[in-house]
N, C-alpha and C positions, 0 to 999 in steps of 0.2 A: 504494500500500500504506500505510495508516495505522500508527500507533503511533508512539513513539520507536523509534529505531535510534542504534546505535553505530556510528559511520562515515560514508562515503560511498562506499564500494564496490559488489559487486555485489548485488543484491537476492536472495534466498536463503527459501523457502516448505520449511520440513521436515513432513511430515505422518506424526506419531505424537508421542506423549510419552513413552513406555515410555523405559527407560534408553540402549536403540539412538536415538532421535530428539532425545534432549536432549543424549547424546555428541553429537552430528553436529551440533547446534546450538553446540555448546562449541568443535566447531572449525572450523566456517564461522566464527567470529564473533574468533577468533584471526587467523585469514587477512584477516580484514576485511571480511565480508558484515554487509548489516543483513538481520537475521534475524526472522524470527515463525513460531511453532511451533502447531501446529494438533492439537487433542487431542479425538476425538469422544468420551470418556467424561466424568469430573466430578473425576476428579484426574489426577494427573502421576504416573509411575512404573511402571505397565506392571504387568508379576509381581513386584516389587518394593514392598513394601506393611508399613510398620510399623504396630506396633498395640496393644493391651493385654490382657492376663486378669490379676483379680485386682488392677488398678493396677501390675502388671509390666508396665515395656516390652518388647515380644517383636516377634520377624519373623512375618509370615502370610505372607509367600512364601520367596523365595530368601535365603539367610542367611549364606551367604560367599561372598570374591571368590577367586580362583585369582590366588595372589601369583607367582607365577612368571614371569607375564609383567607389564610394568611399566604395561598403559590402566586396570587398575582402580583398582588403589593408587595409581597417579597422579591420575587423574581426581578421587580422595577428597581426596588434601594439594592437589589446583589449587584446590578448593573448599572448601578451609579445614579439613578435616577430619583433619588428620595425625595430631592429637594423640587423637584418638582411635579409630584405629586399632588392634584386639586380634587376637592370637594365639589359637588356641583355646587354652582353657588343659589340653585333654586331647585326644590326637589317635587313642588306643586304642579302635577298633571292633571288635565281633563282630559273628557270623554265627550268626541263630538257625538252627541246620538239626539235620535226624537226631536232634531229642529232646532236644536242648541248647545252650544260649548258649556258641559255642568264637570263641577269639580269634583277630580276622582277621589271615590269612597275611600278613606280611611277604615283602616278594623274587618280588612275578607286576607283571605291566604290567595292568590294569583285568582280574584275576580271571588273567591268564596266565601260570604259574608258569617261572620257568626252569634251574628241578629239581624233580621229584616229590616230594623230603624238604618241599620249601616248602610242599605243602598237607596233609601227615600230620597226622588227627586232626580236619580237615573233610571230608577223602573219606573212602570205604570203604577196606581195603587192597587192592580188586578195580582202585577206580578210581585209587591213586596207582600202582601196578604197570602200568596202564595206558597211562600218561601216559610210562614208560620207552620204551616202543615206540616212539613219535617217533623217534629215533635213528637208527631201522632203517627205517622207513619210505621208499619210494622220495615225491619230490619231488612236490606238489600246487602244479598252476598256478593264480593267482588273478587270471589275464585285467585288464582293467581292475578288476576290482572284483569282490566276494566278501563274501557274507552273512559274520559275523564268528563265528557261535554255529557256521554249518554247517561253517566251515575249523578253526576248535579242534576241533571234536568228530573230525573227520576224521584231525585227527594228535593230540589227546592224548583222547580219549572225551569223549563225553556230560558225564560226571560233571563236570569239572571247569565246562563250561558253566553246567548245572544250578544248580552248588552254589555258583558265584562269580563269572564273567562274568554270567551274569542277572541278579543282583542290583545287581553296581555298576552295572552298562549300566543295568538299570532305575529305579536313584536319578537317572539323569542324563536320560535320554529316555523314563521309564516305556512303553518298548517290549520291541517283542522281542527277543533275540539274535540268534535264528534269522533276523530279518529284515533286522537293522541291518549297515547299511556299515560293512565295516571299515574302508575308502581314509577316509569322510567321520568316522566317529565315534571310531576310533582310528589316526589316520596311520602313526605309529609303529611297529605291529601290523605295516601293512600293507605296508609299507616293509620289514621284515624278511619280511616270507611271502615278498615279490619275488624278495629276496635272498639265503634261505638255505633250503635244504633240510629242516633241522631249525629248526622253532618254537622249540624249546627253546634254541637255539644262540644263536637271535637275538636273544631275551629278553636272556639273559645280556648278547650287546653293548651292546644297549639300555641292562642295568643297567651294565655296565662306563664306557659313555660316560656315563652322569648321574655317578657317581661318579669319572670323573677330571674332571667340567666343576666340582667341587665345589661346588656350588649349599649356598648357605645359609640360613637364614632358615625361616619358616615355609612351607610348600605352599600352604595360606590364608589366607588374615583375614578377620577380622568388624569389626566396627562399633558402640563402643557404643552403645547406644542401637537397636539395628536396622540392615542393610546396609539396610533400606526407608527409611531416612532418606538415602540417599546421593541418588539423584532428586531429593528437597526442597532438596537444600543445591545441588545442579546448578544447579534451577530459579530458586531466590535469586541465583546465580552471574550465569547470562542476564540476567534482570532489571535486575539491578544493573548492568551491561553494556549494556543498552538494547535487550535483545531483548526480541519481544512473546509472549507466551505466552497461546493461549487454549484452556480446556477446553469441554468440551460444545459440542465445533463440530467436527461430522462432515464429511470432504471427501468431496463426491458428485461431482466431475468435473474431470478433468486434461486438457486440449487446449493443444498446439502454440497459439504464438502465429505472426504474421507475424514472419521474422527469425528471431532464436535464443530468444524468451521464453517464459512460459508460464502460461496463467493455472489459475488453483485454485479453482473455485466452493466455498464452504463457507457453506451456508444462507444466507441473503439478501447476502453479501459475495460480491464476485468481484475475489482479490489476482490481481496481475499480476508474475510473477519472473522474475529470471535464471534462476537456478537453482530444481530442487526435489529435494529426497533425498525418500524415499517410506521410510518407517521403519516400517511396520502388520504384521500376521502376513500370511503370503503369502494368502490369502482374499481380504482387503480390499486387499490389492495389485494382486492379480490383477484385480479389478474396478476400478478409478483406471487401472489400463495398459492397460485391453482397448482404448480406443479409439486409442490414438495407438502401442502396443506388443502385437499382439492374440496374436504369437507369445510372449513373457515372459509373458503370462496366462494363454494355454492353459499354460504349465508349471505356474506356480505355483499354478493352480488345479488340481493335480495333488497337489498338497503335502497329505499325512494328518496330520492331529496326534492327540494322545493327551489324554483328561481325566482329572484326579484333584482328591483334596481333601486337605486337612492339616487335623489335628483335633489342636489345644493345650489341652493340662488342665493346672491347675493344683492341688496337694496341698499340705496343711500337712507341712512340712519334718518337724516329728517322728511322723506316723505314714506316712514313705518308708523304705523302706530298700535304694537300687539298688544293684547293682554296680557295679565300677570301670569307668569308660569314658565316652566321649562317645554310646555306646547301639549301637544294632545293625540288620545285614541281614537280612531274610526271602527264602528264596530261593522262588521261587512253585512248584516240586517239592515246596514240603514240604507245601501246599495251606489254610495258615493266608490269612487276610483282609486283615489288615495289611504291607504293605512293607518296612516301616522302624521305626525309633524313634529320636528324638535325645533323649537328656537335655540339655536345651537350659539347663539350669541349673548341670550338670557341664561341658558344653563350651564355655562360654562366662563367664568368672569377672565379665563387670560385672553377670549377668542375679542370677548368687547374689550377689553384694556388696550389688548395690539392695535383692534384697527377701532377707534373710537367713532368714525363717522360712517362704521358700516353696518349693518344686521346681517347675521349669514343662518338662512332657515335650512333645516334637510324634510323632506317627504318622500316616503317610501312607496313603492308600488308591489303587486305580485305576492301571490299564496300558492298553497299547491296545488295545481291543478287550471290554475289561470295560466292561461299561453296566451290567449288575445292581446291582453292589454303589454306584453312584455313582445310580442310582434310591434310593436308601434315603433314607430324612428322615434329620435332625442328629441326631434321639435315637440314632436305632438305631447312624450310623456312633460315637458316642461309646460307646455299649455295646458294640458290633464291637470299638473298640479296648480298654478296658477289659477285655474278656474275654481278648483278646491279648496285654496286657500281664502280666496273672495269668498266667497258662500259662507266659509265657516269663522273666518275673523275678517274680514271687510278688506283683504290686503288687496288696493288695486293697481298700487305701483307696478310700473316696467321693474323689473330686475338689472341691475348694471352688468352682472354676466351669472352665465348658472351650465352645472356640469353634470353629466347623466352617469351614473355607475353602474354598471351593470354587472349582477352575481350570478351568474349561469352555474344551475346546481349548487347553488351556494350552503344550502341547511339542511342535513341529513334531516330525516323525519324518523320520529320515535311514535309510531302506531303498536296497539296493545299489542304486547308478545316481544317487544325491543327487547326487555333483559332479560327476559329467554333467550333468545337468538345472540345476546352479546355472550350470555353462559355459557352456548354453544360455541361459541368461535375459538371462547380461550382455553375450553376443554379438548377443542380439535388441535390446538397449537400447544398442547400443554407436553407433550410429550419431543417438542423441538427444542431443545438447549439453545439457549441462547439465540433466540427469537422472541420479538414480541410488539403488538399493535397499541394504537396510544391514538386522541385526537377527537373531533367530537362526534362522529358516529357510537361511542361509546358508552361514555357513562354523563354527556351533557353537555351542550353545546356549546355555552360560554367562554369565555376566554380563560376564565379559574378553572372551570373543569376541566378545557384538554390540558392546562398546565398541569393537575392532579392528575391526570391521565398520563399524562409525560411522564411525570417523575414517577409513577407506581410502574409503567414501564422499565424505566430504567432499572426500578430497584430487583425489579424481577428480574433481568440479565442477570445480578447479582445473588439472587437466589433468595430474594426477600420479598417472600409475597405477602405481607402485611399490606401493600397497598393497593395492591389489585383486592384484595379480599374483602377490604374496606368497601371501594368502589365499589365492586359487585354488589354489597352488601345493603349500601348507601349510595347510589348515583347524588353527584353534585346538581342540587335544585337550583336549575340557569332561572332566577330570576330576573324580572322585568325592567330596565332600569333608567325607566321615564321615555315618554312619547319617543318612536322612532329608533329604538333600537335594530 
């Protein structure tokens, strides 16, 4: 294997660069692997992508981390970035629904309330009167696992799905409810359906237990400058540490060595490793494992994901004039175009400090199973938004420039039977030494997860499955975090 390396340990091949394969490089390379990371597109960072409109630095993908658990925010101060670490500086969302921007509920677990008063004034009074019935309800069993939209609806109605599970569930998996694992997408949830009779009951424990664990601090953080610069400064991290990192070098094939090794053809190179963590969306996993894992491939060639796009405009500051908040949900009942809206300039005070005379908004398009609207060219989805944004807060300004992203296959989908089929994979691979999958097909989509995901990977190369067991045991709850994720 060429390059410099840091050490003299085991030899260690990670194939991906997204922010799942540079964690896992981050902590092979603490353990003591000499490392080379293998990246078939032209930069490092995955969905994870800073960038600019107007000479504002802005995120084009994912744009905070879930501070609650400590691999993101750590991962940031390991690689120098502590001191810039921000809070939003506004954490108040609405829910454009029923013909008005109303201020999102306080007191549900991802849309699930646990009292009916909590969502007065985003439901009808049909549908919080609804939600009382729980109580009386006889017991709904949820087997191993249970669609998350079809068990709310079952004990507190429709509406409440509708009007707020949909929408957060879809800032975070732009999926369905109706489809989405409860067990994989909200643990927690699913843990109390087990365990109590009344939904609403369990909530509340839910809520009782976060508020006597007193948890402080912010729910998220951001990054000034972009959470898309968190990758870059990883990627400087390895380097400097003597790991090899190379882009535009697709891996077309993973075979068993004689012994425990394994070699990694990537275009006219053939490295030969101890180790290889496999870090790519489950597609291109699926195909690296068909030969030497062809059960793990049949799964994860199994794996749906969802596309969307994020469209950033930017307006001269004085002809804005938003409402208070970090922006808002669309719940797709109410059958408007647009998903989301972040005022990326309200919820974030270094994006307004840099450029003081700008606003810079994002709005999301695309769920699974929508293609129409993500066919559309760039003009139309910025008109799409533009005319969404009038409608729901009066924005009729021109924009001074605005940039379309587009995520093809961007959000693995976690439908009931996910951590089954992840149990399956690492049962099919469990007998590979020194292999192993990491990233958010797995145990949760967010950027803390696949970094938990990472490092339980690596530690498994090392024969420490505390962290994969965990994971299985407990997927990371990718919570919601504020309009337009």
């Amino acid at each position: 294997m060429s390059g410099s390396h840091a050490g003299d340990g085991p030899r260690a091949v990670v194939v991906g660069a997204g922010i799942a394969g540079l964690a896992a490089a981050h902590r092979l390379l603490e353990r003591g692997a000499r490392v080379t990371v293998l990246e078939a597109s032209d930069r490092v960072g995955g969905k994870l992508l800073p960038g600019e409109i107007a000479g504002a630095r802005v995120d084009l993908g994912a744009e905070s981390l879930l501070a609650r658990r400590p691999e993101a925010v750590g991962l940031a101060r390991d690689v120098g970035l502590a001191d810039r670490l921000r809070s939003p500086a506004t954490a108040s969302a609405a829910l454009w629904t029923r013909g008005a921007l109303r201020p999102m509920p306080r007191g549900h677990v991802m849309g699930v309330p646990g009292t009916a008063a909590a969502l007065a004034g985003v439901l009808s009074d049909d549908g919080v009167a609804r939600i009382g019935r729980d109580a009386d309800l006889p017991r709904t069993e949820v087997g191993d696992d249970v669609a998350i939209g079809e068990y709310v609806a079952a004990r507190l109605g429709r509406e409440v799905v509708d009007r707020l599970v949909e929408p957060l569930l879809g800032g975070v998996y732009a999926g369905d409810a109706y489809r989405i694992s409860m067990r994989a997408a909200v643990p927690q949830l699913f843990e109390a359906a087990r365990t109590h009779t009344s939904l609403t009951e369990g909530v509340r424990e839910i809520q009782a237990k976060a508020a006597a664990a007193r948890q402080t601090g912010p729910v998220f953080m951001g990054i000034a400058g972009g959470v898309g610069t968190l990758p870059l400064a990883v990627a400087d991290s390895l380097r400097a540490r003597g790991a090899e990192i190379l882009t535009g070098t697709p891996v077309t094939e993973l075979r068993r060595e004689a012994g425990d090794g394994w070699r990694v053809i990537a275009g006219d190179r053939a490295l030969h490793a101890d180790a290889v963590v496999v870090a790519v969306p489950a597609p291109a996993a699926s195909a690296l494992l068909r030969a030497e894992a062809p059960g793990a491939a049949a799964e994860l060639a199994g794996v749906e994901y969802a596309s969307m796009a994020l469209i950033t405009l930017a307006y001269r500051r004085a002809e804005t004039d938003l409402p208070e908040g970090s922006g808002f949900l669309v719940p797709p009942v109410d059958g408007h175009t647009i998903k989301a809206s972040t005022f990326a300039s309200r919820k974030w005070g270094w994006i307004a400090e840099e450029n003081p005379d700008l606003v810079v908004l994002r709005t999301s398009v695309g769920r699974h199973g929508e293609t129409e609207i993500l066919r559309r060219d760039d003009a139309d989805l910025v008109e799409v938004s533009r005319h969404d944004l009038k409608a729901a807060v009066g924005l009729a300004a021109a924009p001074v420039a605005t940039r379309v992203t587009r995520w093809n296959d961007g959000l693995p989908q976690y439908p009931v039977g996910h951590h089954a089929r992840v149990t399956r994979v690492r049962a099919h691979l469990a007998g590979l030494a020194g292999l192993a999958v990491c990233g958010a097909a797995y145990d949760g989509v967010g950027i803390t997860a696949c970094i938990a995901s990472a490092y339980a990977a690596a530690d498994q190369i090392h024969g420490d499955l505390h962290g994969v067991q965990d994971l299985t045991a407990n997927p990371v709850q990718s919570l919601h975090g504020g309009a337009g994720e």
